[in-house]
N, C-alpha and C positions, 0 to 999 in steps of 0.2 A: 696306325690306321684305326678307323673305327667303323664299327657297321652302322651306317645310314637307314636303312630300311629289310625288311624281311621279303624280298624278293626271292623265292624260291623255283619261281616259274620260266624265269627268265633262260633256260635251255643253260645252268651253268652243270661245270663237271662234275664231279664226286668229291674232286679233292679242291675245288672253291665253294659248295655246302659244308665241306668238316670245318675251313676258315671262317666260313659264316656262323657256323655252332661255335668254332671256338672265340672267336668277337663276343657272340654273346654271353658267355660265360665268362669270358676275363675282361672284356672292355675294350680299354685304351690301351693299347702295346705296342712294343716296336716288332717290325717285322722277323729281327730275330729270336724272340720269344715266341711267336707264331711256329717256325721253324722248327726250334728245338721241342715245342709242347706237341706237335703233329707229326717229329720225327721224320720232315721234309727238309731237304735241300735249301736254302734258304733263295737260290736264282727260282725256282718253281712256285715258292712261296710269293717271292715279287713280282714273276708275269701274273699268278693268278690275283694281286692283291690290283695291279695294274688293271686287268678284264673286270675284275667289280667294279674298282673305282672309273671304268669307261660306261660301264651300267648304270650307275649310280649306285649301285650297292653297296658300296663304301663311301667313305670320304676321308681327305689327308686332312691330320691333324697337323697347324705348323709346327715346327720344331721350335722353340724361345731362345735355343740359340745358335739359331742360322740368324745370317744378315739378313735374308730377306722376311724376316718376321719382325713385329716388332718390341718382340722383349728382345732381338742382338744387336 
């Protein structure tokens, strides 16, 4: 995932601003590096990655080697 834009205002929780701090300081990561840098659950880390990315506060990076991308 990656952070899309700096929406702060958007009514998110406490623990989808620490992912949004932590986006901006690491970038481009997988969700499980999210997880273990925030010492979160990684299914909590997903619903919250899922509610930005419904805000637009995120956005999905493809993955190059899924089929549905097309580096697979």
């Amino acid at each position: 995932m990656k952070r899309e834009n700096s929406h702060a205002t958007l009514g998110l929780s406490d623990k989808n601003l620490r992912i949004i701090e932590y986006l901006k300081v690491h970038g481009c990561i997988e969700e499980s590096e999210i997880a273990e840098g925030l010492h979160l659950n990684i299914l909590d880390v997903l619903v919250a990655l899922y509610d930005l990315l419904d805000k637009g506060v995120v956005r999905r990076i493809p993955d190059e080697s899924s089929p549905d991308s097309n580096g697979g």
